[in-house]
C-alpha positions as protocol buffer text, in pm:
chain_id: "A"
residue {
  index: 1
  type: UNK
  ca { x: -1726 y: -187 z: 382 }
}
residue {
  index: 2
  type: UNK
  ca { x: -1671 y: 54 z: 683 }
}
residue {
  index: 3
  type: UNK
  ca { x: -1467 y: -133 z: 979 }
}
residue {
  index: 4
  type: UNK
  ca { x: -1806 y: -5 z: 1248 }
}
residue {
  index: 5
  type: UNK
  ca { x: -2003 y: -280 z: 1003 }
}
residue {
  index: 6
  type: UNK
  ca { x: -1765 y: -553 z: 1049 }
}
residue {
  index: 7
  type: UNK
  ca { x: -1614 y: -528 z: 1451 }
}
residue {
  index: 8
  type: UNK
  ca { x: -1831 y: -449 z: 1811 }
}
residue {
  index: 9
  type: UNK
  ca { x: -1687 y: -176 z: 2058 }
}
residue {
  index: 10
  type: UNK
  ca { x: -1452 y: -464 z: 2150 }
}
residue {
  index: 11
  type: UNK
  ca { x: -1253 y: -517 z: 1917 }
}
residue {
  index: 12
  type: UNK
  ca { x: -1428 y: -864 z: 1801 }
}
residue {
  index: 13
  type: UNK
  ca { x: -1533 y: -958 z: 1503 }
}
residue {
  index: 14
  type: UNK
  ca { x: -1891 y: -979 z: 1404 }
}
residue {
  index: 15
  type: UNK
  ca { x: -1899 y: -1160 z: 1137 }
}
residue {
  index: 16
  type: UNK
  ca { x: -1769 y: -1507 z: 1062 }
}
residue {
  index: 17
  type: UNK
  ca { x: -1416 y: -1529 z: 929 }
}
residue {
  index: 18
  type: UNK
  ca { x: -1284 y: -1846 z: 678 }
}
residue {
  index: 19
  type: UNK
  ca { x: -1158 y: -2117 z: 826 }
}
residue {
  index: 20
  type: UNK
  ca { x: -996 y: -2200 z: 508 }
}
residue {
  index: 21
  type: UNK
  ca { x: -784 y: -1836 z: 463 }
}
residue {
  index: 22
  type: UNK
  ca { x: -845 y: -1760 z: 881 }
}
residue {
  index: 23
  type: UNK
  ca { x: -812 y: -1400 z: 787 }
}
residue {
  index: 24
  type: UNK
  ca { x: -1092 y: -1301 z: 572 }
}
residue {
  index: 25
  type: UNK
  ca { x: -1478 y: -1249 z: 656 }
}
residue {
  index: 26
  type: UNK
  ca { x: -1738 y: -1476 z: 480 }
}
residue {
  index: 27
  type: UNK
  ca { x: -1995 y: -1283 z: 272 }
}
residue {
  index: 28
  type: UNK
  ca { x: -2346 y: -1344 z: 370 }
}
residue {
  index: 29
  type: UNK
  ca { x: -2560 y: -1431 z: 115 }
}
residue {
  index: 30
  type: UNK
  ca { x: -2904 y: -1510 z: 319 }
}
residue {
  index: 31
  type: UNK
  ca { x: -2899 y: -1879 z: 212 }
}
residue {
  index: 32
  type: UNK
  ca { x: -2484 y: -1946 z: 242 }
}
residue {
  index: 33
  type: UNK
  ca { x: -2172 y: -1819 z: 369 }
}
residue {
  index: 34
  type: UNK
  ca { x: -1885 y: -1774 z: 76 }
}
residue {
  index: 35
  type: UNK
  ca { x: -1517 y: -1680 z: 107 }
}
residue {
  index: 36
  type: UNK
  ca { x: -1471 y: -1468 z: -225 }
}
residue {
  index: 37
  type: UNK
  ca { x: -1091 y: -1503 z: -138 }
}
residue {
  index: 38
  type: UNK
  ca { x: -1076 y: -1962 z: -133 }
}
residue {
  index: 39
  type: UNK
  ca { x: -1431 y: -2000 z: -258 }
}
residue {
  index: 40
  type: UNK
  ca { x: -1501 y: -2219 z: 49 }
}
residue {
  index: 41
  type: UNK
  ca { x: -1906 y: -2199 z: 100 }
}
residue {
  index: 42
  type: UNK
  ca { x: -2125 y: -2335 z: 391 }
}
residue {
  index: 43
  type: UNK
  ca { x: -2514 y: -2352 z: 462 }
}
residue {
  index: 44
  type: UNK
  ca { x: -2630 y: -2067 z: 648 }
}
């Protein structure tokens, strides 16, 4: 995944990271959020 698709012009990130592992994005899967890296999961 290209660092444009995951940070704005800021320097923020734009998607949601774990608050499990703090340093990894959650994948969006439409219906849930998953960290591939702890397996934690939440509702979207």
């Amino acid at each position: 995944m290209a660092r444009y698709e995951l940070y704005d012009e800021e320097g923020s990130a734009i998607n949601e990271r774990c608050p499990e592992c703090e340093d990894t994005f959650l994948a969006d899967h439409g219906d849930r959020l998953h960290c591939g890296r702890c397996g934690f999961s939440k509702a979207a």
